[in-house]
ZALO-750424 format. One record per residue (C-alpha): residue number from 0; residue in one letter; x, y negated, z negated. Coordinates in nm, 3 decimals. Each point is the difference from the previous one (the first is absolute). Example, Ala and Ser with C-alpha at 12.3 -4.5 7.8 and 13.67 -1.06 7.14 Angstrom:
BEGIN
NUTI;num;residuo;u;v;w
NUTI;0;A;1.230;0.450;-0.780;
NUTI;1;S;0.137;-0.344;0.066;
# end
This chain:
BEGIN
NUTI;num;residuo;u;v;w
NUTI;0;X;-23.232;-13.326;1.796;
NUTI;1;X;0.040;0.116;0.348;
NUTI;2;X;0.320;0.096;0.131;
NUTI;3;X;0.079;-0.104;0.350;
NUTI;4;X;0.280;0.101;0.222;
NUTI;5;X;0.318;-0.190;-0.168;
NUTI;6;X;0.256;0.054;0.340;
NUTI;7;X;0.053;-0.347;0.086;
NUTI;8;X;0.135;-0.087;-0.390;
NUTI;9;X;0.245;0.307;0.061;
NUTI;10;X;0.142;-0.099;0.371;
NUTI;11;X;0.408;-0.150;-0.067;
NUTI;12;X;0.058;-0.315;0.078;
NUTI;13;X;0.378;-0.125;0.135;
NUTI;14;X;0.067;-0.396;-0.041;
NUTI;15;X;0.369;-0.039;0.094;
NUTI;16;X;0.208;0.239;-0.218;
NUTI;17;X;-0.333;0.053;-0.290;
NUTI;18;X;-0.123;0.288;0.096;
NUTI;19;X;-0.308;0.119;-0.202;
NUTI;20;X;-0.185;0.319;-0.069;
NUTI;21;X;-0.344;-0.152;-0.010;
NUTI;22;X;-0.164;-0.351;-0.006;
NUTI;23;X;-0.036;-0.012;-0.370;
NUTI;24;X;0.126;-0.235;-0.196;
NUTI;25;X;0.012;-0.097;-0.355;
NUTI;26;X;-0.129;-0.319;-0.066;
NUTI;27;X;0.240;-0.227;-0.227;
NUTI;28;X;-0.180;-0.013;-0.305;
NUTI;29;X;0.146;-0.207;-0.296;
NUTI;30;X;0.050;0.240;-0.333;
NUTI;31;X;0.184;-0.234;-0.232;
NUTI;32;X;0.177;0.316;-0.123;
NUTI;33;X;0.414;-0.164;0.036;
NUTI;34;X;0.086;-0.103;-0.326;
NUTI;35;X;0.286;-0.299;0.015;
NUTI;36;X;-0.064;0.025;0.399;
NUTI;37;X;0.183;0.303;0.045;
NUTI;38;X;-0.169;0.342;0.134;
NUTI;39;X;0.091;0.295;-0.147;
NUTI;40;X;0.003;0.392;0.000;
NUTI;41;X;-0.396;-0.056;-0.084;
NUTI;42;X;-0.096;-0.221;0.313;
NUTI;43;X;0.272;0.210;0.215;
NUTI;44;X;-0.225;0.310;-0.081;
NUTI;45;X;-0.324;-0.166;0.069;
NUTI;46;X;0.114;-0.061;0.334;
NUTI;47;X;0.170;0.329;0.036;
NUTI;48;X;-0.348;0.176;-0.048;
NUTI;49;X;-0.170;-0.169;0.299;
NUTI;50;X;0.272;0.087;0.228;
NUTI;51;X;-0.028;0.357;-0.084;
NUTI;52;X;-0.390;-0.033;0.087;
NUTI;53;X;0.107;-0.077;0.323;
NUTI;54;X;-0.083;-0.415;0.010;
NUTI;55;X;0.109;-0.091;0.379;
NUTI;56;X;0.192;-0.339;-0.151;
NUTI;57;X;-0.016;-0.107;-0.364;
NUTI;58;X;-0.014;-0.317;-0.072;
NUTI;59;X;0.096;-0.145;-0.314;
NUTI;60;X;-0.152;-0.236;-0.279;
NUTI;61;X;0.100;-0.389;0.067;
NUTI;62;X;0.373;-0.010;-0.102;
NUTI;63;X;0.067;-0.391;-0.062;
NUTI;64;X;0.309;-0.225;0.155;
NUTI;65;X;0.236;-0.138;-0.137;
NUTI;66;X;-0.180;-0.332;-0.104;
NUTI;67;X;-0.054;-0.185;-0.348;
NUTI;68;X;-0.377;0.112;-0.105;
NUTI;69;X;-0.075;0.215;0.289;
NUTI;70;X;-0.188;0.282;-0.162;
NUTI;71;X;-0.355;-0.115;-0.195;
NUTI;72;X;0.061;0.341;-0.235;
NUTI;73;X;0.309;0.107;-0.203;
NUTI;74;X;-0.022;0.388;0.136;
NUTI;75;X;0.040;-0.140;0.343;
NUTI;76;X;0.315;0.157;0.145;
NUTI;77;X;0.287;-0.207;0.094;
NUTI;78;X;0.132;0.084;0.364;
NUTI;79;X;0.292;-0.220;-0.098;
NUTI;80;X;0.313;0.053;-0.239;
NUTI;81;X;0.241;0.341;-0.075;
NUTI;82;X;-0.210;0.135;-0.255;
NUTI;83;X;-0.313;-0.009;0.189;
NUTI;84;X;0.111;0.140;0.358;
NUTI;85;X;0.184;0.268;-0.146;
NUTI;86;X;-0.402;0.072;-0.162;
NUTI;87;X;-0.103;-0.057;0.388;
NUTI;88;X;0.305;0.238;0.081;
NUTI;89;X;-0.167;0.288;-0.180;
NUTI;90;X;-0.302;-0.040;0.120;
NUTI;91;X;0.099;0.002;0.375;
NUTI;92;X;0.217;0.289;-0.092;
NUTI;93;X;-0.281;0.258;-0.136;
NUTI;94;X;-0.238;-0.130;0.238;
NUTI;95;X;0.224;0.117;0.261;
NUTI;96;X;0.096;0.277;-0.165;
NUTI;97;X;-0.346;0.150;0.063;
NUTI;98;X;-0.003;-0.143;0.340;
NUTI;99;X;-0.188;-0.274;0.004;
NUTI;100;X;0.051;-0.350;0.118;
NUTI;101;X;-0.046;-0.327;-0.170;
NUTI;102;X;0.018;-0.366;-0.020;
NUTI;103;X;-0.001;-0.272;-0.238;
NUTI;104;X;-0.242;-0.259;0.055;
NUTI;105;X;0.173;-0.302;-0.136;
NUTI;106;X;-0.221;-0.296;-0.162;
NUTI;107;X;0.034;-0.383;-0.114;
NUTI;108;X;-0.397;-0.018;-0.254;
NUTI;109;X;0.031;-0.389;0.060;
NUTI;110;X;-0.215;-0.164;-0.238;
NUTI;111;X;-0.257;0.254;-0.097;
NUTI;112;X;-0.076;0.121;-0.365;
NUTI;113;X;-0.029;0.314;-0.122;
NUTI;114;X;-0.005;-0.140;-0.367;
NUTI;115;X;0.365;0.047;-0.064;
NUTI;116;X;0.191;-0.348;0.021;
NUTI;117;X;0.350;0.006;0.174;
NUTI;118;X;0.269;-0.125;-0.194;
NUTI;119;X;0.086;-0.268;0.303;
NUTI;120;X;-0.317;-0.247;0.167;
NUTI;121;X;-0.136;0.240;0.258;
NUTI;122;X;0.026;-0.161;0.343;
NUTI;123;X;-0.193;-0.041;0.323;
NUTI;124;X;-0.044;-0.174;0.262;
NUTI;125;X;-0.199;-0.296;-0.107;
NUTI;126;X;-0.003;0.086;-0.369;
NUTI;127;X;-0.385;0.148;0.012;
NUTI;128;X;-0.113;0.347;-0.129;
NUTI;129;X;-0.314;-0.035;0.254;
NUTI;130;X;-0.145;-0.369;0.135;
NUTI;131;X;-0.040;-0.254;-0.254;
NUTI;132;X;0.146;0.253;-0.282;
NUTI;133;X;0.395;-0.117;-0.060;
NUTI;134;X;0.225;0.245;-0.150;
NUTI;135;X;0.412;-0.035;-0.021;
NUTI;136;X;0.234;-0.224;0.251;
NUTI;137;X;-0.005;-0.089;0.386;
NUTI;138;X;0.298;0.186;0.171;
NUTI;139;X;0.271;-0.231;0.160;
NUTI;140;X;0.142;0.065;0.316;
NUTI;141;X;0.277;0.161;-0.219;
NUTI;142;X;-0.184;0.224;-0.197;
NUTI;143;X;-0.141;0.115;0.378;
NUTI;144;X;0.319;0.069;0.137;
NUTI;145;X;0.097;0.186;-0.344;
NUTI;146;X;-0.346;0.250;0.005;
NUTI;147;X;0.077;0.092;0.367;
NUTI;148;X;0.343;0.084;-0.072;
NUTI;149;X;-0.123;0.142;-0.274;
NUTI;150;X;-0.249;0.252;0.185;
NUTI;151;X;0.320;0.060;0.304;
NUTI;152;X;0.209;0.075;-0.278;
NUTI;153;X;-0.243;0.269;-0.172;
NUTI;154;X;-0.070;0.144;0.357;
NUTI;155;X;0.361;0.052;0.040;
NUTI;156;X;0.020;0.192;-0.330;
NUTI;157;X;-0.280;0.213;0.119;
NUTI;158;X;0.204;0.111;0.308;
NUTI;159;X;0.311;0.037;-0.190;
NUTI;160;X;-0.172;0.252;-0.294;
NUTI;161;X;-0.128;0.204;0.337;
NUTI;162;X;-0.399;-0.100;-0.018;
NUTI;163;X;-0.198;0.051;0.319;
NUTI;164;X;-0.160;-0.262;0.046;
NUTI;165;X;-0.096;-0.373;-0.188;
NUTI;166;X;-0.322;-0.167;-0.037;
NUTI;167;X;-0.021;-0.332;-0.058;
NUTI;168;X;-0.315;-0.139;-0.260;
NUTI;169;X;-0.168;-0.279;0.221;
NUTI;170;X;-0.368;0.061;-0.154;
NUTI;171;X;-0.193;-0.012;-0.281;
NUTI;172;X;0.039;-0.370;-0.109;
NUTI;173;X;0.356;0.082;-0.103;
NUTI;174;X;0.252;-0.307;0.130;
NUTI;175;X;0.093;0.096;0.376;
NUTI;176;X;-0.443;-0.027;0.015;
NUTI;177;X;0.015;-0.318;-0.205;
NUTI;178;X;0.176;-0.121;0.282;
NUTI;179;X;-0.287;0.128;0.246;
NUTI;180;X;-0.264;-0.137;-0.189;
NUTI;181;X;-0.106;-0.349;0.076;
NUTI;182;X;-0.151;-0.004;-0.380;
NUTI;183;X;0.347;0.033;-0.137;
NUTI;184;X;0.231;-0.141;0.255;
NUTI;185;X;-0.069;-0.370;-0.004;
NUTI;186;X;0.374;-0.082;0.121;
NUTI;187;X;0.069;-0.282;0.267;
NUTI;188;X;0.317;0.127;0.096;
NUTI;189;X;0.108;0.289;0.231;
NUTI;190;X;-0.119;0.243;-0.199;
NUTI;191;X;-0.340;-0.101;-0.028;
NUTI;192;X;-0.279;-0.141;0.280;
NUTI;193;X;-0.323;0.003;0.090;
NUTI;194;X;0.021;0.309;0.174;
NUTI;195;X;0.054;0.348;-0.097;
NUTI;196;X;0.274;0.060;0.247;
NUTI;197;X;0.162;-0.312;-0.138;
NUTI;198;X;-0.028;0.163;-0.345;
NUTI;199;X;0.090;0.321;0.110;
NUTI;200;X;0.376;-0.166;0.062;
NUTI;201;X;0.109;0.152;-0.371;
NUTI;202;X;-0.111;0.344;0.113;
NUTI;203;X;0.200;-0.006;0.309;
NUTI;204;X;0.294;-0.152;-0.147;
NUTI;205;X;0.009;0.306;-0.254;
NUTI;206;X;-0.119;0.287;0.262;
NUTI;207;X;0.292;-0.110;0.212;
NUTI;208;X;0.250;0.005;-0.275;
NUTI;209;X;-0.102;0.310;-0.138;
NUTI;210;X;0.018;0.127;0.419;
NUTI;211;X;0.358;-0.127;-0.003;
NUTI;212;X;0.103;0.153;-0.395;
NUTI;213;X;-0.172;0.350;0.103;
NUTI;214;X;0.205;0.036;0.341;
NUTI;215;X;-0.156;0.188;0.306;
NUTI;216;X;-0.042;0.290;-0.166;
NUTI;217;X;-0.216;-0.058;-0.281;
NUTI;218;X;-0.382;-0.082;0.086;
NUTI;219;X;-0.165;-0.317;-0.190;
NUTI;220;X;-0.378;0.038;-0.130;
NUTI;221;X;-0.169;-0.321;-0.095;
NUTI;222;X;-0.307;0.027;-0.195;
NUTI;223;X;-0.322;-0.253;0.074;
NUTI;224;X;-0.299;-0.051;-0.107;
NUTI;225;X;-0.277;-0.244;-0.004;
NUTI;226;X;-0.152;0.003;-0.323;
NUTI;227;X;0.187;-0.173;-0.287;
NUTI;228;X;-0.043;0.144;-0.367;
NUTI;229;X;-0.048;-0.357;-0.070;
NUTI;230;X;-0.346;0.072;0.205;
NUTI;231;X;-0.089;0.288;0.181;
NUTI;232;X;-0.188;-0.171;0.294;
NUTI;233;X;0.299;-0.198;0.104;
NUTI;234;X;0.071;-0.016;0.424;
NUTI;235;X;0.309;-0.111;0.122;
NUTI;236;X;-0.088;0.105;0.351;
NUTI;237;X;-0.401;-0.050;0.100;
NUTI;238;X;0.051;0.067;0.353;
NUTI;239;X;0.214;0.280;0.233;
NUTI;240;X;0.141;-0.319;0.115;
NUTI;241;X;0.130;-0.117;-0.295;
NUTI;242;X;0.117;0.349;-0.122;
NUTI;243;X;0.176;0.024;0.314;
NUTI;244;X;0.227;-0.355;-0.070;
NUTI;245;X;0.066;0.154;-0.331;
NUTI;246;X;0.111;0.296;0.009;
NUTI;247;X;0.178;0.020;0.348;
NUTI;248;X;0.251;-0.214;-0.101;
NUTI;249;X;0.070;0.215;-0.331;
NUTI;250;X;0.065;0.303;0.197;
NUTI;251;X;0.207;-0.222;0.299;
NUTI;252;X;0.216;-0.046;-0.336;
NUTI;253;X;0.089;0.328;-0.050;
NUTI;254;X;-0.336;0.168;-0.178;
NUTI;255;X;0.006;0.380;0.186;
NUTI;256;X;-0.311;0.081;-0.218;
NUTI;257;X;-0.274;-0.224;-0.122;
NUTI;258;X;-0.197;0.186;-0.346;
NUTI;259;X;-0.345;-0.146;-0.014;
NUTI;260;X;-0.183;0.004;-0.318;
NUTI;261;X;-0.368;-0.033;0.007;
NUTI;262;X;-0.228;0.094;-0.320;
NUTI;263;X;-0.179;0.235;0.165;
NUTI;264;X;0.192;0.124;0.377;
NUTI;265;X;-0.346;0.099;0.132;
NUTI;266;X;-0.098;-0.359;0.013;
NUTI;267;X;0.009;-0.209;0.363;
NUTI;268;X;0.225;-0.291;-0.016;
NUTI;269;X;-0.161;-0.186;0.254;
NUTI;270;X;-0.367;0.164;0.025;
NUTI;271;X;-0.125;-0.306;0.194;
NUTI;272;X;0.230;0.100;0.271;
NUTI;273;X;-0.013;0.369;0.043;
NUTI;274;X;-0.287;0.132;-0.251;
NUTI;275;X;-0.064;0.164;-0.287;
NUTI;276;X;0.204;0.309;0.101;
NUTI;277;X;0.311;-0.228;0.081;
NUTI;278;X;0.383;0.033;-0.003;
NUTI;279;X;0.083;-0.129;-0.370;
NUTI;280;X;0.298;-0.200;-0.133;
NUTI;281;X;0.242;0.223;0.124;
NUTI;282;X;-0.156;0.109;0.358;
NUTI;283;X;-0.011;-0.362;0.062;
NUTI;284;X;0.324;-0.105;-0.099;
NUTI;285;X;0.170;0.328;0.200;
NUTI;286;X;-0.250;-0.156;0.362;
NUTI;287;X;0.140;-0.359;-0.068;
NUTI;288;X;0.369;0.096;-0.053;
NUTI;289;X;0.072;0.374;0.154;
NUTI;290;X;0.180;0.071;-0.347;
NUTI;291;X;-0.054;0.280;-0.229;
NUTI;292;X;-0.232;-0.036;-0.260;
NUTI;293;X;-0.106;0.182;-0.330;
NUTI;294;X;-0.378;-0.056;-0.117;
NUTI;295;X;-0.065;0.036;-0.392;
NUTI;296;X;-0.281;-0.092;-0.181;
NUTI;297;X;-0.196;0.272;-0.243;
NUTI;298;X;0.102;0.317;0.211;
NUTI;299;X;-0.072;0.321;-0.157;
NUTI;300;X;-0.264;-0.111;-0.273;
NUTI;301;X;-0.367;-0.120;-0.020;
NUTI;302;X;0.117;-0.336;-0.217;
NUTI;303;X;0.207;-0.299;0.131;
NUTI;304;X;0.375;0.001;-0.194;
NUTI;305;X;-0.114;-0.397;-0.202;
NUTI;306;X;-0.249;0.173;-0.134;
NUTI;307;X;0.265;0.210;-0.190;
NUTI;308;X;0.108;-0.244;-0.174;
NUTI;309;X;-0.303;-0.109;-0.171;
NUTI;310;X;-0.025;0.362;-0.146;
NUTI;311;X;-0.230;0.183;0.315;
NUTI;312;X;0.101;0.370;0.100;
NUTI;313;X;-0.021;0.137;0.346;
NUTI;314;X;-0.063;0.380;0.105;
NUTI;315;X;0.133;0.118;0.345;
NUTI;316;X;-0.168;-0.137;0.332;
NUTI;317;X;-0.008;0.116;0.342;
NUTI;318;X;0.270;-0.050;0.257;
NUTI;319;X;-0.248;0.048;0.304;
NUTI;320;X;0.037;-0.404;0.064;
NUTI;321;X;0.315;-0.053;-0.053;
NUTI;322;X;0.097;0.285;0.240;
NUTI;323;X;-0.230;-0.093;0.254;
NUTI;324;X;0.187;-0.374;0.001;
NUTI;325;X;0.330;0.178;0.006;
NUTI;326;X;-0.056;0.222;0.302;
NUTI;327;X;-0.090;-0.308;0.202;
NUTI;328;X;0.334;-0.113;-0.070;
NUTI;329;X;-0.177;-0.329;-0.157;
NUTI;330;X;0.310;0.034;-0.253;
NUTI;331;X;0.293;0.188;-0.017;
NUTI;332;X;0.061;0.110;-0.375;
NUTI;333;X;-0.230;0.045;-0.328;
NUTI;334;X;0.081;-0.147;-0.320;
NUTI;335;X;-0.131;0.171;-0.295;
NUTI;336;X;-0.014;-0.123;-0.364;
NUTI;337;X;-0.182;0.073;-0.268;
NUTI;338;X;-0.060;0.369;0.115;
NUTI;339;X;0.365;0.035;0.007;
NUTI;340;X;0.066;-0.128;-0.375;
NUTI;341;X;-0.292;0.259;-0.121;
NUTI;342;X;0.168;0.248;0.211;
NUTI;343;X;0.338;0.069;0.121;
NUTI;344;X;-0.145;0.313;0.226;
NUTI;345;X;-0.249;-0.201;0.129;
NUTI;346;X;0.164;0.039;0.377;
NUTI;347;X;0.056;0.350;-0.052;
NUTI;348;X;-0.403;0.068;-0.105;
NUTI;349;X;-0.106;-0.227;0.294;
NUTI;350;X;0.205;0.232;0.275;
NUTI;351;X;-0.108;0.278;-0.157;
NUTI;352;X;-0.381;-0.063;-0.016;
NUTI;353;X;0.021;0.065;-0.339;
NUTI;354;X;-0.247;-0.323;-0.099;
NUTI;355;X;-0.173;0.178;-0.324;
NUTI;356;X;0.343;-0.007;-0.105;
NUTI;357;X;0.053;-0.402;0.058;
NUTI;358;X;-0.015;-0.181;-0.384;
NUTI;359;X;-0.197;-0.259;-0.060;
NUTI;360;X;0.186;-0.384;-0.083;
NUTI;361;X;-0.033;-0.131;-0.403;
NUTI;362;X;0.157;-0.302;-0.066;
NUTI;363;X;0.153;0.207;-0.286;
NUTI;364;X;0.251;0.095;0.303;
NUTI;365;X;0.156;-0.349;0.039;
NUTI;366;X;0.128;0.022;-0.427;
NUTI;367;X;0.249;0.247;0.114;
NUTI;368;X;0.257;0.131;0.246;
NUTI;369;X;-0.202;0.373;0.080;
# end
């Protein structure tokens, strides 16, 4: 593995009062590991040891609203009820204890199935797990207005307990996507259309409540993504154009910083337009909107992250690419995932040049809080 210059991962970056160290950033990356909801000493010290491997901005695993059935897994953390901030209270706590900074990103799963069943229907917008598949109920207007309370409310708990910043979960083919997706959202109402802007009205409604809950102060990440888990070669936007009536709006609302998942961040997002060697997901979406963006997507490691989680292992991969794309200012921060989870001083190894000293990724490593 060759080890390029890694400056441009270790400039600061300064977005309103979040001032960073680098332009890493730990991926959210679900662990299952909150028993009742509630995080404890255990997760508080997982986090704890990435901060004092100098991660730029920590990000944690999706924390669910307050919601009937809005976690697909019974580890999920709540982000929602006494018990379980005063976990999140911890956490924040020893993370800045060792001077780091962090964020929850806060989540709704929708309709999807992890194999655990809800005690409550799961809901969504059209009551479909992916097109032609139902699963649980159709929302009503009122359970709308209820889940984006329900996200303004948890944002305003995250500035209260004294967290840096909040991301909100808007990929994936969790339920703010299941809105996106024309598969799912078959609704004839004002939530739905034949449009993805028109579609996209749930995502503003809850970016600009979350804007309002967080105050001036506190900057909002919303996380996107074209592929669905349901299926993998899912495109909500085929065009710049229609990425560009998309996400626009979603950032007018209140988005400072748009985190674009890709399965693989070397890959173009629109080759046809600029090439092989073209701006991906995230250099796109920071062109068509002037926003910040973070690109993720299999950083760090020679396997892509779903491969994981049929069982595959991963040994350390260069970072000559990734820099490259970074000191074009294509994208402003890094997300890093599974390289992070197999290695809390993965940052530290990286700045130091110390590569033969990077671990290689077993699946082994998601079974426990290392």
């Amino acid at each position: 593995m060759t080890t390029p210059s890694t400056d441009a991962l270790f400039r600061p970056f300064r977005l309103g009062p979040l001032d960073l160290p680098n332009r890493i950033v730990m991926a959210p990356m679900t662990r299952s590991k909150a028993p009742e909801g509630i995080p404890g000493p255990a997760n508080a010290a997982y986090y704890r040891r990435r901060a004092e491997g100098d991660v730029g901005l920590i990000l944690s695993e999706g924390t669910v609203i307050d919601r009937p059935s809005s976690r697909n897994d019974p580890g999920i953390p709540f982000f929602h009820g006494e018990a379980a901030l005063a976990g999140w209270q911890g956490v924040i706590d020893a993370v800045h204890a060792a001077d780091g900074r962090m964020g929850p990103q806060i989540w709704h799963t929708g309709s999807t199935f992890s194999g655990w069943e809800p005690p409550e229907p799961v809901e969504s917008p059209s009551g479909l797990l992916a097109p032609d598949k139902p699963r649980g109920r159709v929302m009503t207007e009122e359970d709308i207005a209820d889940t984006i309370d329900a996200f303004a409310r948890a944002a305003t708990d995250a500035r209260r307990l004294g967290f840096d910043v909040v991301e909100i979960h808007g990929a994936h083919g969790y339920l703010i996507d299941e809105f996106f997706w024309a598969g799912t959202n078959l609704r004839t109402d004002g939530w739905g259309g034949a449009t993805l802007p028109e579609r996209s009205r749930f995502a503003v409604e809850v970016v600009r409540a979350v804007r309002a809950a967080a105050g001036p102060d506190l900057p909002v990440i919303l996380r996107l993504s074209q592929w669905k888990q349901q299926d993998f070669t899912a495109r909500l936007a085929a065009t710049p154009q229609e990425m560009e009536a998309w996400l626009v709006p979603l950032v007018e609302a209140g988005a400072d910083v748009l985190h674009c998942s890709q399965r693989r961040f070397w890959e173009p997002e629109f080759p046809e337009v600029d090439g092989p060697e073209g701006l991906n997901f995230a250099g796109w979406a920071k062109k068509l909107t002037g926003a910040a963006t973070i690109s993720v997507g299999s950083v760090g490691l020679t396997g892509e992250f779903i491969a994981a989680f049929g069982g595959e292992s991963s040994k350390p991969a260069s970072l000559e690419g990734l820099v490259r794309r970074l000191e074009r200012e294509e994208f402003d921060l890094v997300a890093v995932g599974r390289a992070l989870l197999a290695d809390p001083a993965w940052v530290r190894k990286v700045r130091e040049g110390a590569t033969e000293e990077l671990r290689d990724f077993s699946p082994a490593a998601l079974a426990e809080l290392a």
